[in-house]
DRENDO-1510 file (C-alpha; in Angstrom, 1 decimal, always signed):
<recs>
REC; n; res; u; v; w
REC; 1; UNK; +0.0; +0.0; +0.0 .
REC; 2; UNK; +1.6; +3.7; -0.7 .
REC; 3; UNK; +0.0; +6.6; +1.3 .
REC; 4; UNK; -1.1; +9.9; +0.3 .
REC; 5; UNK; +0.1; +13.1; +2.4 .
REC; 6; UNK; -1.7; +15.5; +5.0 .
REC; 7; UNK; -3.5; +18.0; +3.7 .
REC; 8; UNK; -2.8; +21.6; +2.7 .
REC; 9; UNK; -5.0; +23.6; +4.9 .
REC; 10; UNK; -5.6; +26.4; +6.8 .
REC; 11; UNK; -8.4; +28.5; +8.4 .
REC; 12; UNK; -8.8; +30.6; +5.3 .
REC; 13; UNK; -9.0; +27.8; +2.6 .
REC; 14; UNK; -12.3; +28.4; +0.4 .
REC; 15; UNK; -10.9; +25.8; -1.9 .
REC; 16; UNK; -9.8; +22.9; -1.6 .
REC; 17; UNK; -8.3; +21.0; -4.8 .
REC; 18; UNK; -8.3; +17.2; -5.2 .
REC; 19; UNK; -5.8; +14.8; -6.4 .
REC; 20; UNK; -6.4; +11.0; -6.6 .
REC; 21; UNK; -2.8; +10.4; -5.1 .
REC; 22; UNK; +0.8; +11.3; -5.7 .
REC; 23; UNK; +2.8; +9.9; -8.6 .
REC; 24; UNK; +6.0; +7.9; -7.7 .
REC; 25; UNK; +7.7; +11.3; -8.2 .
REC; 26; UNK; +5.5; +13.3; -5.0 .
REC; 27; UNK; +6.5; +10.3; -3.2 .
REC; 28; UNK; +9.8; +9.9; -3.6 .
REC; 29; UNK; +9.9; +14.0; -3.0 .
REC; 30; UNK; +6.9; +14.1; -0.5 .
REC; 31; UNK; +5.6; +17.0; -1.8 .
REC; 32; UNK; +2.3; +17.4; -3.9 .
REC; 33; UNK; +3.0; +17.5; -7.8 .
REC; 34; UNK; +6.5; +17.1; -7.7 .
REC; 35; UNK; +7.0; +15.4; -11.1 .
REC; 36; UNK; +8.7; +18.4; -13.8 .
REC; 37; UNK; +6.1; +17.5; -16.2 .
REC; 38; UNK; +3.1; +18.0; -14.5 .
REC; 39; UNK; +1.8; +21.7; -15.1 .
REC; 40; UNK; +0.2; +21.9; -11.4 .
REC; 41; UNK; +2.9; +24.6; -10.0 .
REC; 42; UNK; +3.1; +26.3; -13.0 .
REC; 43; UNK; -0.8; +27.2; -13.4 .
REC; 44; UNK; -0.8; +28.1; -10.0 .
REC; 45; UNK; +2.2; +30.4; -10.4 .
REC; 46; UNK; +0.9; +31.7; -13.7 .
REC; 47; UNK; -2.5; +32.3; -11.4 .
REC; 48; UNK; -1.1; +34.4; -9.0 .
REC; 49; UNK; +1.8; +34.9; -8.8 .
REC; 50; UNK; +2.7; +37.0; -12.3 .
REC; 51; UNK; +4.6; +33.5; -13.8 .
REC; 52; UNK; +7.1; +33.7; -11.0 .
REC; 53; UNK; +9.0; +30.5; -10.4 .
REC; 54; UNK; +8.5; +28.9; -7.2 .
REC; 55; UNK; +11.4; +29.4; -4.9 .
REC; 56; UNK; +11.0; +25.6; -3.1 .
REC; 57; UNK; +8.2; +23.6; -1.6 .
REC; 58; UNK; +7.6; +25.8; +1.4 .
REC; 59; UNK; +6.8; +28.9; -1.0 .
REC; 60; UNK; +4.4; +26.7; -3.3 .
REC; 61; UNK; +2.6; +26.2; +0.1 .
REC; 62; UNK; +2.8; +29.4; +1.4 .
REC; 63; UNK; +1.2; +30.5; -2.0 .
REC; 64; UNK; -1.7; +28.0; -1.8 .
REC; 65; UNK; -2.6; +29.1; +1.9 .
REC; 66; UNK; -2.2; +32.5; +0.8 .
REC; 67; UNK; -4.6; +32.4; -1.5 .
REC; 68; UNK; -7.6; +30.7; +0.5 .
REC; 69; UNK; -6.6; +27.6; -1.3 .
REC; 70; UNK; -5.5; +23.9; -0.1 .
REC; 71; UNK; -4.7; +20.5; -1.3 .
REC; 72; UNK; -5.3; +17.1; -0.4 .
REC; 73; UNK; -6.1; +13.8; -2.3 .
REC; 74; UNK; -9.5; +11.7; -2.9 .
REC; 75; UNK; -7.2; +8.8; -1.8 .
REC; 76; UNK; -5.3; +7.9; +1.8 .
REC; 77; UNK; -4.2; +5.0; +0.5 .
REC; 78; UNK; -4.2; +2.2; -2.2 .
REC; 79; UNK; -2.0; -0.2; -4.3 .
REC; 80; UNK; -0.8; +1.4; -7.3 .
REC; 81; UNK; +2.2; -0.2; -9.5 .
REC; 82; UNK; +3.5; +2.9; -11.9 .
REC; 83; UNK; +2.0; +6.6; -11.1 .
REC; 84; UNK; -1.5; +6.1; -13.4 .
REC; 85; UNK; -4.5; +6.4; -11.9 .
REC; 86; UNK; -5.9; +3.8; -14.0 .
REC; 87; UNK; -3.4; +1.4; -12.2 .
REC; 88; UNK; -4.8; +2.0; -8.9 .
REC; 89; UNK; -6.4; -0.8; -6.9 .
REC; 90; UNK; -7.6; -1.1; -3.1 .
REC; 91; UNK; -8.6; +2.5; -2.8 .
REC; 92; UNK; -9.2; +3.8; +1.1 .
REC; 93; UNK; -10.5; +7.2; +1.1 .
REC; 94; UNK; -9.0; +10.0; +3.0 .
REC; 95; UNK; -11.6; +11.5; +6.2 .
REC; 96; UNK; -12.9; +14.2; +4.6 .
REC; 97; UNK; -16.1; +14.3; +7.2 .
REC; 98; UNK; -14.0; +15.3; +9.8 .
REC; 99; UNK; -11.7; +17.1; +7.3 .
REC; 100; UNK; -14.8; +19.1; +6.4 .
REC; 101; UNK; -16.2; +19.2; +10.3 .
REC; 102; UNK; -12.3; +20.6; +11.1 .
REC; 103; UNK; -12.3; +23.4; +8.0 .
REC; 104; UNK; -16.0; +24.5; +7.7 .
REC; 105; UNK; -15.0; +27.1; +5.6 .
REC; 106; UNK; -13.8; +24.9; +2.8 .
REC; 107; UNK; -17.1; +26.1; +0.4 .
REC; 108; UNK; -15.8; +24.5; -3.2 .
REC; 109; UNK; -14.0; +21.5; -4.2 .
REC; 110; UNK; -11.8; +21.4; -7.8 .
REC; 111; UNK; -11.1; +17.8; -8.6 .
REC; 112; UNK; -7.8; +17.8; -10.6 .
REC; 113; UNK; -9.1; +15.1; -12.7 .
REC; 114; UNK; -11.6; +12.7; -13.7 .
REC; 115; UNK; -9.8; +9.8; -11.4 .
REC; 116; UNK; -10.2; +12.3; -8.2 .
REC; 117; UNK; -13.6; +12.8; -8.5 .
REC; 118; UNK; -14.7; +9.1; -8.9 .
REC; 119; UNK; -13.0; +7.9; -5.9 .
REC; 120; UNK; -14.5; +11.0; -3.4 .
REC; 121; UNK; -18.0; +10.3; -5.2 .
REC; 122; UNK; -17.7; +6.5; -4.7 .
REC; 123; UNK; -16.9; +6.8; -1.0 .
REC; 124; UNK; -18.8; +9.9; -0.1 .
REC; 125; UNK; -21.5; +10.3; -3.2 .
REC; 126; UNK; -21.4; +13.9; -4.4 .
REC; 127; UNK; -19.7; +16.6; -2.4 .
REC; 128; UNK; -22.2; +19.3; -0.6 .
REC; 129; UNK; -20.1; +22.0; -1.4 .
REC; 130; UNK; -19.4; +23.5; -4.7 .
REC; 131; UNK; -17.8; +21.4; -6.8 .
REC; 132; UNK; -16.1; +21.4; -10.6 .
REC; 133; UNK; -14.2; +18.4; -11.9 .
REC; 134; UNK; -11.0; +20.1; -13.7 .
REC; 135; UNK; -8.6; +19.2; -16.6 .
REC; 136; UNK; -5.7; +17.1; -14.7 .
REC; 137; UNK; -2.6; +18.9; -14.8 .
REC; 138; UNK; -0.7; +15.7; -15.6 .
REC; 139; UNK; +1.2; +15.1; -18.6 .
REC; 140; UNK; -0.7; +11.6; -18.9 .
REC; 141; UNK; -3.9; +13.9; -19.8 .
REC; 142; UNK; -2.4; +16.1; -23.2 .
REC; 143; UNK; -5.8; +16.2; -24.9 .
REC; 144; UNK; -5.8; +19.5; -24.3 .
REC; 145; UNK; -2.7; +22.8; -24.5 .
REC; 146; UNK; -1.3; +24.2; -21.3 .
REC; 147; UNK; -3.3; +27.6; -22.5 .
REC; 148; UNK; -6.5; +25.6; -22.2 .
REC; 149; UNK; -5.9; +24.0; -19.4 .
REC; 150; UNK; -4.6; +27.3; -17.6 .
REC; 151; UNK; -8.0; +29.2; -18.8 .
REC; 152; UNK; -10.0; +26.7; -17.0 .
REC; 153; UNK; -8.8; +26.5; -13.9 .
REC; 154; UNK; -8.1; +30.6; -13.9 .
REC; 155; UNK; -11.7; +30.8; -14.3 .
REC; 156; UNK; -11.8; +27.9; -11.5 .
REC; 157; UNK; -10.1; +29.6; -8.9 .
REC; 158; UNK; -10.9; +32.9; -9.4 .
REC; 159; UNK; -14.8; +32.8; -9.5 .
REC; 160; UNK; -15.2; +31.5; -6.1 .
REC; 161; UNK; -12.5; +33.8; -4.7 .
REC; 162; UNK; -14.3; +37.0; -6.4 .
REC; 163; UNK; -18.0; +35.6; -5.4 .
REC; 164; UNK; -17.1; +35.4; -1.5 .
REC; 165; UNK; -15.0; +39.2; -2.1 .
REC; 166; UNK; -18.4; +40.5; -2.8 .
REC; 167; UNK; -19.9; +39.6; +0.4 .
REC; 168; UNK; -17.1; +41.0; +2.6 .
</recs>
């Protein structure tokens, strides 16, 4: 069995995005989206940060939190040989009840990825909060350009953030 990481939370995350679990790369690394080819860091960056290359691991956390955003996985743990999802076997979901009872704040889930979003809605059915299932950032999913992708999950991550600025 391989086992995904704590989360990537904080009292101010809005939005919490979904992987299914870490490659062999995130393992190895233990940090989320570690593997070069994945364009994870790099939307985020491109997001908000101006493009700016991450200065380590801390500062692409410090950027998440920052921005009333986290990151967990669907998955705590599962057999997996290689770093597809389609590989994956023996899935044990992650607590996101108390996750969710612990961080009541959390009002909209991205699923990075078909994969994530089948294993939360096969353990937990659909998710009460706000929830859009996104274009995975990994290189295994190329159907679509890194301009594309980036649009989508701009749009993503900045409609929530501008609907709760409204209310303030």
């Amino acid at each position: 069995m391989i086992n995904s990481f704590p989360p990537v939370i904080g009292p101010h995350t809005r939005i919490l995005i979904l992987g299914s679990m870490p490659g062999q790369a995130s393992l190895r690394a233990q940090q989320y989206y570690a593997y070069k080819y994945n364009q994870f860091w790099r939307i985020i960056f491109d997001v908000f940060e101006n493009g700016r290359s991450p200065r380590d691991y801390a500062d692409k956390k410090a950027v998440i939190l920052g921005h009333g955003l986290g990151l967990w996985d669907s998955l705590a743990r599962c057999e997996r040989t290689g770093s597809l999802d389609s590989a994956i076997t023996r899935q044990i979901p992650n607590d996101f009840p108390a996750l969710f009872k612990k961080y009541p704040h959390v009002q909209t889930l991205l699923f990075n990825g078909q994969a994530a979003f089948v294993f939360y809605k096969k353990a937990f059915g659909l998710p009460a909060q706000n929830f859009r299932v996104m274009p995975s950032t990994s290189p295994a999913h190329a159907s679509r350009s890194y301009e594309e992708k980036k649009a989508l999950w701009r749009a993503a991550l900045l409609a929530p953030l501008a609907q709760e600025a409204t209310y303030l």
